[in-house]
Structures are given as structure tokens and as C-alpha cells.
Gaussian input, Z-matrix of N, CA and C with variables (Angstrom, degrees):
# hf/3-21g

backbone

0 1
 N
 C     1     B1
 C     2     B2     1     A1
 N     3     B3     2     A2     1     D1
 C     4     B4     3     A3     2     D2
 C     5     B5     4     A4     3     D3
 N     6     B6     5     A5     4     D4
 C     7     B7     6     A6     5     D5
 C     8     B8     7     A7     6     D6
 N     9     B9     8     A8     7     D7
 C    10    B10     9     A9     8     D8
 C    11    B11    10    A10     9     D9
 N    12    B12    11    A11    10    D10
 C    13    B13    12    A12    11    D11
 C    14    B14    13    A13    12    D12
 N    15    B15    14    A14    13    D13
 C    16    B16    15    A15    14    D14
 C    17    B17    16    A16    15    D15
 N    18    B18    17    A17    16    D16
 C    19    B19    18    A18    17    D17
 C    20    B20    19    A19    18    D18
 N    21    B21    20    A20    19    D19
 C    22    B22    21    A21    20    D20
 C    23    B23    22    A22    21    D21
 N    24    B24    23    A23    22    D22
 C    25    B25    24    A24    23    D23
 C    26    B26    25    A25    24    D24
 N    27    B27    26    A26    25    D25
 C    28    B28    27    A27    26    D26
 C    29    B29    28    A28    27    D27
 N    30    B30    29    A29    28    D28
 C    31    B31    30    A30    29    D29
 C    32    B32    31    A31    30    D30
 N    33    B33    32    A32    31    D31
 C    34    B34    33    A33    32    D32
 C    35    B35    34    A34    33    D33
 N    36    B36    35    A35    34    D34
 C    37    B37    36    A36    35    D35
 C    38    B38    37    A37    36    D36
 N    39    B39    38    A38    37    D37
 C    40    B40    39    A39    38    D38
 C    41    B41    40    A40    39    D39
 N    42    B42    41    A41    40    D40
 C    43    B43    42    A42    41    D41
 C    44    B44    43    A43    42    D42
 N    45    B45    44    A44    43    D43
 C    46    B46    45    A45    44    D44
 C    47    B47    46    A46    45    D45
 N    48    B48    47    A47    46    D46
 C    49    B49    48    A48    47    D47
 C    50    B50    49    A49    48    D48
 N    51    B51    50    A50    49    D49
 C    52    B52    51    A51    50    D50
 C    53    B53    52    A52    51    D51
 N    54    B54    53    A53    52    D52
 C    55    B55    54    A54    53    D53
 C    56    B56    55    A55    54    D54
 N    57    B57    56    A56    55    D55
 C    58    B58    57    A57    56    D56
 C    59    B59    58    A58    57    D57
 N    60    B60    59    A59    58    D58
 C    61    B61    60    A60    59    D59
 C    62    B62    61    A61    60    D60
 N    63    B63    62    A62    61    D61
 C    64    B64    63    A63    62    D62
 C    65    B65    64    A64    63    D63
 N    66    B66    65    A65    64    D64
 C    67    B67    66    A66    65    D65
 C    68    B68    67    A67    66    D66
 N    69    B69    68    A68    67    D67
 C    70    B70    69    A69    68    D68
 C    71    B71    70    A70    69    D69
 N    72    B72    71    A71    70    D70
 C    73    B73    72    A72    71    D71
 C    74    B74    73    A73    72    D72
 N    75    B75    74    A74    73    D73
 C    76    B76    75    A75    74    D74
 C    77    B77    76    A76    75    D75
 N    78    B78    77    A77    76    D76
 C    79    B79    78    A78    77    D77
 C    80    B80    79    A79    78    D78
 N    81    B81    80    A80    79    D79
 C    82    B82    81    A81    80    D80
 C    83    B83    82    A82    81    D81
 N    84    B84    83    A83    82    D82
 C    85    B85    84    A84    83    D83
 C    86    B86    85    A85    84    D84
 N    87    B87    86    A86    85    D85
 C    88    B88    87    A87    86    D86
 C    89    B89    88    A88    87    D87
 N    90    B90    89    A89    88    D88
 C    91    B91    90    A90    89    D89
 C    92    B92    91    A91    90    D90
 N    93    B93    92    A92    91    D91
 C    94    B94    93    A93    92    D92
 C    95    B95    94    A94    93    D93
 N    96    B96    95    A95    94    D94
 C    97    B97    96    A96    95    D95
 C    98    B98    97    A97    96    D96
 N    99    B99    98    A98    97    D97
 C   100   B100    99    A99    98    D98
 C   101   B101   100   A100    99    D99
 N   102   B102   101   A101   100   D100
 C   103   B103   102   A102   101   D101
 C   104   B104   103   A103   102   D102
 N   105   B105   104   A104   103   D103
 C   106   B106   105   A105   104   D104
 C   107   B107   106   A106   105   D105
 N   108   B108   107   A107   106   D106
 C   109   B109   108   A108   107   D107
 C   110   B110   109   A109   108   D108
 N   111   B111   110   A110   109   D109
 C   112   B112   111   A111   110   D110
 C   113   B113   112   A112   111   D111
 N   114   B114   113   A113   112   D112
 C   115   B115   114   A114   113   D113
 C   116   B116   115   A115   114   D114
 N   117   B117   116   A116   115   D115
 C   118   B118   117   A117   116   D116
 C   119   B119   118   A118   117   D117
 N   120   B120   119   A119   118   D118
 C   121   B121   120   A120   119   D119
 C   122   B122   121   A121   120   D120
 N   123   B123   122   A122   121   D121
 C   124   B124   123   A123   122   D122
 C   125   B125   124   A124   123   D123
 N   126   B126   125   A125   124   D124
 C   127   B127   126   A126   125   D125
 C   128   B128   127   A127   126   D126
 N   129   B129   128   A128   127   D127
 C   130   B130   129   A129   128   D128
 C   131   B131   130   A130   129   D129
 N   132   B132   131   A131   130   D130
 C   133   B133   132   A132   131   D131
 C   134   B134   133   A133   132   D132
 N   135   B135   134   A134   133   D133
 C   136   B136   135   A135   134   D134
 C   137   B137   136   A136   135   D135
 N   138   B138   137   A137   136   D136
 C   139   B139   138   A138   137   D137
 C   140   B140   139   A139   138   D138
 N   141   B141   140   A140   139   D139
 C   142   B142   141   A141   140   D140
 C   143   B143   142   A142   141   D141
 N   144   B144   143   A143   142   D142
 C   145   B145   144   A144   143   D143
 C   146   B146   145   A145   144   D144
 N   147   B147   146   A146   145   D145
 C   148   B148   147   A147   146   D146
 C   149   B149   148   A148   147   D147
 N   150   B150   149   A149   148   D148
 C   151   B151   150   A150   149   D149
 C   152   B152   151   A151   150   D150
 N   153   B153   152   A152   151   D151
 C   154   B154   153   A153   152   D152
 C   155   B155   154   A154   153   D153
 N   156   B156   155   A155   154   D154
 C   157   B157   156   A156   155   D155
 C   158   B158   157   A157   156   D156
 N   159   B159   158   A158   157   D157
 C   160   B160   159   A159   158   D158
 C   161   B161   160   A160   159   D159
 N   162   B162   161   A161   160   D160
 C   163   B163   162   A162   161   D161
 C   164   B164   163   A163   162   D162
 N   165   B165   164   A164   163   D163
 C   166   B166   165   A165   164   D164
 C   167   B167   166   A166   165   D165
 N   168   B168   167   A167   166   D166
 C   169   B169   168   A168   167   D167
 C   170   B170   169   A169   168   D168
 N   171   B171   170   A170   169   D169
 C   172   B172   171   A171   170   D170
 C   173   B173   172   A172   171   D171
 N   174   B174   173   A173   172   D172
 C   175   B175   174   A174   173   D173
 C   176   B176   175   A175   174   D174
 N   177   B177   176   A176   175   D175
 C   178   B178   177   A177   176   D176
 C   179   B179   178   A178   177   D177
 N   180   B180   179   A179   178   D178
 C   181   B181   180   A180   179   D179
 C   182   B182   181   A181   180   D180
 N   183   B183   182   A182   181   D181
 C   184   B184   183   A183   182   D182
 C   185   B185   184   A184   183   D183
 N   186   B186   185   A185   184   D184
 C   187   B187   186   A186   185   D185
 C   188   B188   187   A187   186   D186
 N   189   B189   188   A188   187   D187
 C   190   B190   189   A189   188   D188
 C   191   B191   190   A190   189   D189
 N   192   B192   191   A191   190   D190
 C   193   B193   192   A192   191   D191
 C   194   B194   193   A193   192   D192
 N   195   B195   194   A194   193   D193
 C   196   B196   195   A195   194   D194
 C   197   B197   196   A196   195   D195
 N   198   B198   197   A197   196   D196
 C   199   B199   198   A198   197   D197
 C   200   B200   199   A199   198   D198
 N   201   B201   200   A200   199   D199
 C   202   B202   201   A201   200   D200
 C   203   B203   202   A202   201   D201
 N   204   B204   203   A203   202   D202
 C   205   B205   204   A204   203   D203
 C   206   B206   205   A205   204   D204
 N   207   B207   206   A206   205   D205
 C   208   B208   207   A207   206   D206
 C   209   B209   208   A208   207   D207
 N   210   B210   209   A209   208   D208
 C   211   B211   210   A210   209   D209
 C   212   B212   211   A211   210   D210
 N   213   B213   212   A212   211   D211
 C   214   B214   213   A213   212   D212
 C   215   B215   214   A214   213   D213
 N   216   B216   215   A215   214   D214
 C   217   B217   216   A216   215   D215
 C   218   B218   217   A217   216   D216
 N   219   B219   218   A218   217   D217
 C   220   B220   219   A219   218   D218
 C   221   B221   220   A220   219   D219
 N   222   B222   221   A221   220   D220
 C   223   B223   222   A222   221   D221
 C   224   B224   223   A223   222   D222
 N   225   B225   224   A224   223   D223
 C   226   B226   225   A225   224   D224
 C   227   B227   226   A226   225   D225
 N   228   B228   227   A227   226   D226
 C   229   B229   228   A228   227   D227
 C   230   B230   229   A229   228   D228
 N   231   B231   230   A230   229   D229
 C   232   B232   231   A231   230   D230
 C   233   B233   232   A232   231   D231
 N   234   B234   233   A233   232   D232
 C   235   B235   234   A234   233   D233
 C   236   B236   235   A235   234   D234
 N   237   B237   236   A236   235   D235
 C   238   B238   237   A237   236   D236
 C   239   B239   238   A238   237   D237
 N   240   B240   239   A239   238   D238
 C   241   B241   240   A240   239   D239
 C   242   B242   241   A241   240   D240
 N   243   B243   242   A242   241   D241
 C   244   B244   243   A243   242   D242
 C   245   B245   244   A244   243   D243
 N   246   B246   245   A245   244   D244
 C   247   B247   246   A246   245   D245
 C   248   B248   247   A247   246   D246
 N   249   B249   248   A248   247   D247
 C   250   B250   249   A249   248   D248
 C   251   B251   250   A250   249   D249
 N   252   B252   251   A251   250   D250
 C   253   B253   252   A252   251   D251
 C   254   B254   253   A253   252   D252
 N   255   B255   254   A254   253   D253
 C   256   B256   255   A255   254   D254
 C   257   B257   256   A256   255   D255
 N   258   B258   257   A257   256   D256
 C   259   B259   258   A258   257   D257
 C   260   B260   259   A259   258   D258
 N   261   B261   260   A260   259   D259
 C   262   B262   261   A261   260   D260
 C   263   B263   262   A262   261   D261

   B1=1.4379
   B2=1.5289
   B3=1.3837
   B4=1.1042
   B5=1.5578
   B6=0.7956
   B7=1.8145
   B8=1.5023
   B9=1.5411
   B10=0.9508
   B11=1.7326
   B12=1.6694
   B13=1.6189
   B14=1.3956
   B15=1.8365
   B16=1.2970
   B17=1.7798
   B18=1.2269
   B19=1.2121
   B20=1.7046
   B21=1.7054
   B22=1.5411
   B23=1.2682
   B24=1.3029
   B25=1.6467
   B26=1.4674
   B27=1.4974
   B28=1.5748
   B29=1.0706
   B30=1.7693
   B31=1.0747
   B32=2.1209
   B33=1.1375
   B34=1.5945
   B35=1.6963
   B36=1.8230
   B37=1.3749
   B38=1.3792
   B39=1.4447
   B40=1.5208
   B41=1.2982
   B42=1.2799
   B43=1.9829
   B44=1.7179
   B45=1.2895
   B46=1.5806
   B47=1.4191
   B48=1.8167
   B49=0.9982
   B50=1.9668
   B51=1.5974
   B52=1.1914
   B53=1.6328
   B54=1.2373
   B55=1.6778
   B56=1.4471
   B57=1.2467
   B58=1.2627
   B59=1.1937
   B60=1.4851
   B61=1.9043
   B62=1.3200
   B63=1.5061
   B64=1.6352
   B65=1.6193
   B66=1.3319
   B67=1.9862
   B68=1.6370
   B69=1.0875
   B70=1.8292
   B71=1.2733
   B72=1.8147
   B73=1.1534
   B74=1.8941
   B75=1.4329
   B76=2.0039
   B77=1.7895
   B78=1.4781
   B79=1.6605
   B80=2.0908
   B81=1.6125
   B82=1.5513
   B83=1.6791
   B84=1.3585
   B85=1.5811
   B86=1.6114
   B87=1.5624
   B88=1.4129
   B89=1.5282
   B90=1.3338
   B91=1.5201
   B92=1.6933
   B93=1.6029
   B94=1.3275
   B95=1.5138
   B96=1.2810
   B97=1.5618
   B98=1.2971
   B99=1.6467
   B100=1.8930
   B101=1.8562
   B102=1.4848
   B103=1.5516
   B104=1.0753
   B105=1.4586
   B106=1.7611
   B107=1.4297
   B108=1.4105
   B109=1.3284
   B110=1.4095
   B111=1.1954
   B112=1.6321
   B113=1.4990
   B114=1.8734
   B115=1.4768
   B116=1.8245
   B117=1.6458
   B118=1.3334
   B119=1.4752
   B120=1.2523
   B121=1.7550
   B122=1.7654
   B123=1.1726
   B124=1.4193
   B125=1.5112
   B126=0.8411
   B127=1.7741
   B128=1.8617
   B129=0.9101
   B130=1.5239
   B131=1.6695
   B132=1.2472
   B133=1.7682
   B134=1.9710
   B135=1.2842
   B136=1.5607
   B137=1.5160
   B138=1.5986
   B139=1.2987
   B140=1.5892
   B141=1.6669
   B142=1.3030
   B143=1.6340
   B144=1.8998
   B145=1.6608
   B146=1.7584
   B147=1.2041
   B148=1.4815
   B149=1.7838
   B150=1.4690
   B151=1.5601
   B152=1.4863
   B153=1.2884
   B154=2.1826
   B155=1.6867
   B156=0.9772
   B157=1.5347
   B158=1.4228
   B159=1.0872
   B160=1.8103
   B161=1.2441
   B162=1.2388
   B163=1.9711
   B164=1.0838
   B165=1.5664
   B166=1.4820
   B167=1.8007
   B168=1.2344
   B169=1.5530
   B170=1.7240
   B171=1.1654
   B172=1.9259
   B173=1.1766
   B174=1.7841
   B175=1.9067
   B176=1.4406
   B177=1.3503
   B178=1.5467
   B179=1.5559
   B180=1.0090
   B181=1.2822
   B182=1.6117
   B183=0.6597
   B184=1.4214
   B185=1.4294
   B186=1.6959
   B187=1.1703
   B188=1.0684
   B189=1.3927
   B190=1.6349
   B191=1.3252
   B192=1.6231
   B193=1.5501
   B194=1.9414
   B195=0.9194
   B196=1.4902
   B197=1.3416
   B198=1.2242
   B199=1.6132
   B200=1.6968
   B201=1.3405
   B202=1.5142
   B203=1.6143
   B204=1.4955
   B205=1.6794
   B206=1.4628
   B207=1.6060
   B208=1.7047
   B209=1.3651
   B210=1.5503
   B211=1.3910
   B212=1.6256
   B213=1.4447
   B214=1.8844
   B215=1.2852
   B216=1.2215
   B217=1.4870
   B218=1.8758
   B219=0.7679
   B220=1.4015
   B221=1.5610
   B222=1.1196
   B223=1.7858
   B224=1.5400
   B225=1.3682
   B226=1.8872
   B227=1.6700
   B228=2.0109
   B229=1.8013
   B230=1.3184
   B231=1.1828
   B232=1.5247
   B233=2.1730
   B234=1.4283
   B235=1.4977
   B236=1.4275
   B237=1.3698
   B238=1.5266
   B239=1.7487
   B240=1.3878
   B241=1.5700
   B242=1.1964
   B243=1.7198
   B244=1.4467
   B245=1.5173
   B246=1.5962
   B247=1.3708
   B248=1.5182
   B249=0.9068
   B250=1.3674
   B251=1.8219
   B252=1.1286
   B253=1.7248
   B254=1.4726
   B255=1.3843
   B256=1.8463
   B257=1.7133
   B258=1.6737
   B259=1.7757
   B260=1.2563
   B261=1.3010
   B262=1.6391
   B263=1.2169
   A1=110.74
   A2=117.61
   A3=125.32
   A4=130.90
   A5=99.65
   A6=140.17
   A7=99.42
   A8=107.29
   A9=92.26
   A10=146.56
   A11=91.02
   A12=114.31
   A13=106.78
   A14=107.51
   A15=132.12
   A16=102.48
   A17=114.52
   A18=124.06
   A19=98.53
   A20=103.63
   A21=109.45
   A22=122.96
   A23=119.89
   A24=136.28
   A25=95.14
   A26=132.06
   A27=133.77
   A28=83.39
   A29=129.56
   A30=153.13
   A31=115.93
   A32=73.84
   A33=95.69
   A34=96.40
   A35=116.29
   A36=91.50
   A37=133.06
   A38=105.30
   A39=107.69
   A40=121.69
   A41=95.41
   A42=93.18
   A43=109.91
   A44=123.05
   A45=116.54
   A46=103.11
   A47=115.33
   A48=129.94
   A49=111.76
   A50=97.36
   A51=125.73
   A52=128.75
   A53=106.76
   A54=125.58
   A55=96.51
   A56=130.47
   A57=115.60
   A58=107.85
   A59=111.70
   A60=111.45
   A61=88.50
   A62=139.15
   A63=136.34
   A64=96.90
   A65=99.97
   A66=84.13
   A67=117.96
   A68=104.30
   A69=127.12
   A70=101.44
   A71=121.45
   A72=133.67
   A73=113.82
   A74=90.11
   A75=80.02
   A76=80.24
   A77=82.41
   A78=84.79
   A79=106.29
   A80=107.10
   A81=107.59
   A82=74.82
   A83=87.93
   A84=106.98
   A85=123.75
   A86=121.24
   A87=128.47
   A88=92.12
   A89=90.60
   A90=113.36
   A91=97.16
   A92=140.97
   A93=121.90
   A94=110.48
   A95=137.82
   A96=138.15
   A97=99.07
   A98=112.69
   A99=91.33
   A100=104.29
   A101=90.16
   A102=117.14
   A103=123.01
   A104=121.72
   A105=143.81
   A106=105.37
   A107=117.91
   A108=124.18
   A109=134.76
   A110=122.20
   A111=143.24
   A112=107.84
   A113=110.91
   A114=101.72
   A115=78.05
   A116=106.49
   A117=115.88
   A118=126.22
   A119=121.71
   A120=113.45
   A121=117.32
   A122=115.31
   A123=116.64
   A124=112.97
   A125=108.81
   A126=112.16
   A127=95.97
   A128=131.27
   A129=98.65
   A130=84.11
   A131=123.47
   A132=122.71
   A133=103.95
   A134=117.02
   A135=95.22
   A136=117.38
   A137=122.67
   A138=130.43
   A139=104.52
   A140=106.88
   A141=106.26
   A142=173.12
   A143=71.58
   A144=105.70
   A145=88.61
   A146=131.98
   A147=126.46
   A148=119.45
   A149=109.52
   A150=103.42
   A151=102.60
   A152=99.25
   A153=111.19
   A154=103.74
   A155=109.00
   A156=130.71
   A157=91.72
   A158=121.54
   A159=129.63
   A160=98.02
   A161=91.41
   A162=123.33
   A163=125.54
   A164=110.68
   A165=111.92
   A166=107.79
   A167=112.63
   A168=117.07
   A169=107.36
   A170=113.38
   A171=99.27
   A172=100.89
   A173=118.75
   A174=128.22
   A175=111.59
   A176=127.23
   A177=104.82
   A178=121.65
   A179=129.58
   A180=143.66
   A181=157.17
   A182=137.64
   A183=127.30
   A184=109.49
   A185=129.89
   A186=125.24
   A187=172.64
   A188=148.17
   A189=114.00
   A190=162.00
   A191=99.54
   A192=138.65
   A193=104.33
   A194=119.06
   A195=111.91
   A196=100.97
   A197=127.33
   A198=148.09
   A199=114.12
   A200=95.34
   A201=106.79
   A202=111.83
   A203=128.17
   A204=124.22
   A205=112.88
   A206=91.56
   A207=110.92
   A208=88.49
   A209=140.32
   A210=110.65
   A211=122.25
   A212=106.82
   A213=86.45
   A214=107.11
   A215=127.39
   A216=123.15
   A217=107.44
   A218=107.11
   A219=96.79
   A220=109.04
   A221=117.35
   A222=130.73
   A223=120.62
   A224=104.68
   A225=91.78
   A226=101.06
   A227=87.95
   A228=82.17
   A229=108.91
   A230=145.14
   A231=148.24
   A232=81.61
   A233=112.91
   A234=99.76
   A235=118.53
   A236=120.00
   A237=112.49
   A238=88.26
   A239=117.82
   A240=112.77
   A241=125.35
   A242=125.34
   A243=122.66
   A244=117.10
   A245=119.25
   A246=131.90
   A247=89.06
   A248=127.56
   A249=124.30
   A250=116.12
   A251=90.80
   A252=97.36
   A253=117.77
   A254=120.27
   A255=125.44
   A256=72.83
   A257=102.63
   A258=126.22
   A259=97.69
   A260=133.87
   A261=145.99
   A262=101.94
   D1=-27.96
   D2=179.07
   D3=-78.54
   D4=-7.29
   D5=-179.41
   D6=-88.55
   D7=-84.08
   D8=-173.18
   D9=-76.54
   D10=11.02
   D11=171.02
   D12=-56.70
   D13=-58.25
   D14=-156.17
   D15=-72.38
   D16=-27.70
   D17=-167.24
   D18=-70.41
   D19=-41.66
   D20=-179.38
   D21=-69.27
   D22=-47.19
   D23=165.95
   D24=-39.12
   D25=-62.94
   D26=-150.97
   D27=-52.37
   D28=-74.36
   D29=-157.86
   D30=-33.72
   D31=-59.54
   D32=-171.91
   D33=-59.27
   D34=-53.29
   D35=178.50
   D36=-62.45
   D37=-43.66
   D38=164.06
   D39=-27.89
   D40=-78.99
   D41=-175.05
   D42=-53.29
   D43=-7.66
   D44=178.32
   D45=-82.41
   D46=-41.29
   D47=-172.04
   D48=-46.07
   D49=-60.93
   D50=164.55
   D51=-28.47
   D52=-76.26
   D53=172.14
   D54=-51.07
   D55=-31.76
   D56=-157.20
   D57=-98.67
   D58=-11.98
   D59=173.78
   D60=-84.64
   D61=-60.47
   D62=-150.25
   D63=-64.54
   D64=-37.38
   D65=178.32
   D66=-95.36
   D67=24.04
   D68=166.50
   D69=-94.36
   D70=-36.80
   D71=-142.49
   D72=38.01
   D73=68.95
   D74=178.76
   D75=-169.98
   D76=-176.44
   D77=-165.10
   D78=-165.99
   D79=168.03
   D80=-160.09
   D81=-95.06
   D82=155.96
   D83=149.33
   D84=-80.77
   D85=135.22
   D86=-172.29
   D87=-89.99
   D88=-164.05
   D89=-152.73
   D90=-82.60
   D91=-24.73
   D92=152.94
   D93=-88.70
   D94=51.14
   D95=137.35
   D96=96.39
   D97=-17.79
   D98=-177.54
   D99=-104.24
   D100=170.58
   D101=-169.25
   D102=-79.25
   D103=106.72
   D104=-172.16
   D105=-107.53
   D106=124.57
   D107=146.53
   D108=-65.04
   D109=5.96
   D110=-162.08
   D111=-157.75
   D112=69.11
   D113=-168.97
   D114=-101.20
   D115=161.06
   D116=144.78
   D117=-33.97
   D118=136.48
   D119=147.27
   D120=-74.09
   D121=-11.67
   D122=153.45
   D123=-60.24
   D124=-60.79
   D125=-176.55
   D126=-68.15
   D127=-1.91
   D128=-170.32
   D129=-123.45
   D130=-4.41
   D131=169.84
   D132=-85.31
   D133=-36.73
   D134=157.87
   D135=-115.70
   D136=54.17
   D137=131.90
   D138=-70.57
   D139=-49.26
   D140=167.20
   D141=-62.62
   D142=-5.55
   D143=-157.58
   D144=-62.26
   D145=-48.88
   D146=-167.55
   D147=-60.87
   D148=-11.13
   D149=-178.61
   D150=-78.97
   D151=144.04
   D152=170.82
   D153=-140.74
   D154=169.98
   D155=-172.34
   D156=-115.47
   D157=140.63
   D158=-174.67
   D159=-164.13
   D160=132.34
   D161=-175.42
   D162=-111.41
   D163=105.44
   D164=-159.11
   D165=-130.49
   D166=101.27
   D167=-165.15
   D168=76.02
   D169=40.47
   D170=175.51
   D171=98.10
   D172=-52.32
   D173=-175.20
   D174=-39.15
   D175=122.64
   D176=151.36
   D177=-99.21
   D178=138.05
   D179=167.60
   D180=-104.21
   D181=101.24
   D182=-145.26
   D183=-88.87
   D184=111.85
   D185=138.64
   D186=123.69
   D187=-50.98
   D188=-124.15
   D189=-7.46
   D190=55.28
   D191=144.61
   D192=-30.93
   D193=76.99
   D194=-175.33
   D195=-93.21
   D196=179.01
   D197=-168.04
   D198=-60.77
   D199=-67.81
   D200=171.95
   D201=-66.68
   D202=-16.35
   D203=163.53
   D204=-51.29
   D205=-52.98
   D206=-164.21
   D207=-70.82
   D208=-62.51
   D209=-174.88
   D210=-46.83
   D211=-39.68
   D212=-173.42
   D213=-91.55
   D214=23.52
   D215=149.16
   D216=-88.30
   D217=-22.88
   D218=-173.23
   D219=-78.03
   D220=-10.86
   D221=136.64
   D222=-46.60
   D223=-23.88
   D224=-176.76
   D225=-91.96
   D226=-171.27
   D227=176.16
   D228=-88.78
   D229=-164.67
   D230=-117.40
   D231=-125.39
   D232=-41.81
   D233=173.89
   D234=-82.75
   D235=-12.94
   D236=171.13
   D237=-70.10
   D238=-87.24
   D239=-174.44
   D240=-14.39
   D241=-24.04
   D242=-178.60
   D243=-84.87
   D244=7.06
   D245=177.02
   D246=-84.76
   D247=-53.47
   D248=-152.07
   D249=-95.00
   D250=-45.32
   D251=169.83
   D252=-87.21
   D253=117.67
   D254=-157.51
   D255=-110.07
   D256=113.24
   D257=162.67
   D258=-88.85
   D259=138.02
   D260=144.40
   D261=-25.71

């Protein structure tokens, strides 16, 4: 049952992931450099694997958050984005 929860969650982001580039009309680059409207959420979980939160004096900080990260986050919904973007 637990499987197939996780299997649904994957699912559900993907296709959010998805709709939301085709009605951007724009799209991530895959794993040979060109631009897909229909990338995996596998592929876009280790685009991600390199971001960390690091604590330096109390500060938290995020990273290497690079340019093109922050664009295909700006594809998710507003609480996935709040993992990654630390608001005051």
C-alpha cells in the first residue's frame, strides 16, 4: 500500500510538473542538453541531488541553487518551492 501511495504522489507531481512547462510553452533540458517538455521527475530529483542547506553562525543558506534550478522550480507549486527558497 505503501508503494503504491508513493507511486501516486511521484505521479501526480510529474504530470503537474508537465502541464506547467506545456502551458509556459517552454521546457528543462534532459540529460543530452536539449529541451523537453516531458522531462522525468527522476531526472529533475538528480538535477537536484547537489542543493544543501548549510549553517554557518545560526544563518541558513542554501547551496548551489544555480539559475536554471531556480527556473525549474518555478514550475512547482509554491510549497514544494518553499524547501528550497529560505524567505525571511
Amino acid at each position: 500500500m505503501l508503494m503504491g501511495l508513493s507511486l501516486l504522489v511521484y505521479s501526480i507531481g510529474q504530470r503537474q510538473l508537465r502541464a506547467n512547462l506545456k502551458e509556459n510553452n517552454t521546457g528543462v533540458k534532459n540529460q543530452l542538453g536539449k529541451l523537453t517538455d516531458k522531462p522525468t521527475l527522476r531526472w529533475i530529483f538528480q538535477c537536484f541531488q547537489g542543493i544543501h542547506v548549510v549553517v554557518l553562525n545560526g544563518v541558513k543558506q542554501i547551496v548551489n541553487l544555480t539559475d536554471s534550478r531556480l527556473e525549474t522550480l518555478n514550475y512547482f507549486s509554491k510549497y514544494c518551492q518553499k524547501y528550497y527558497i529560505l524567505s525571511g
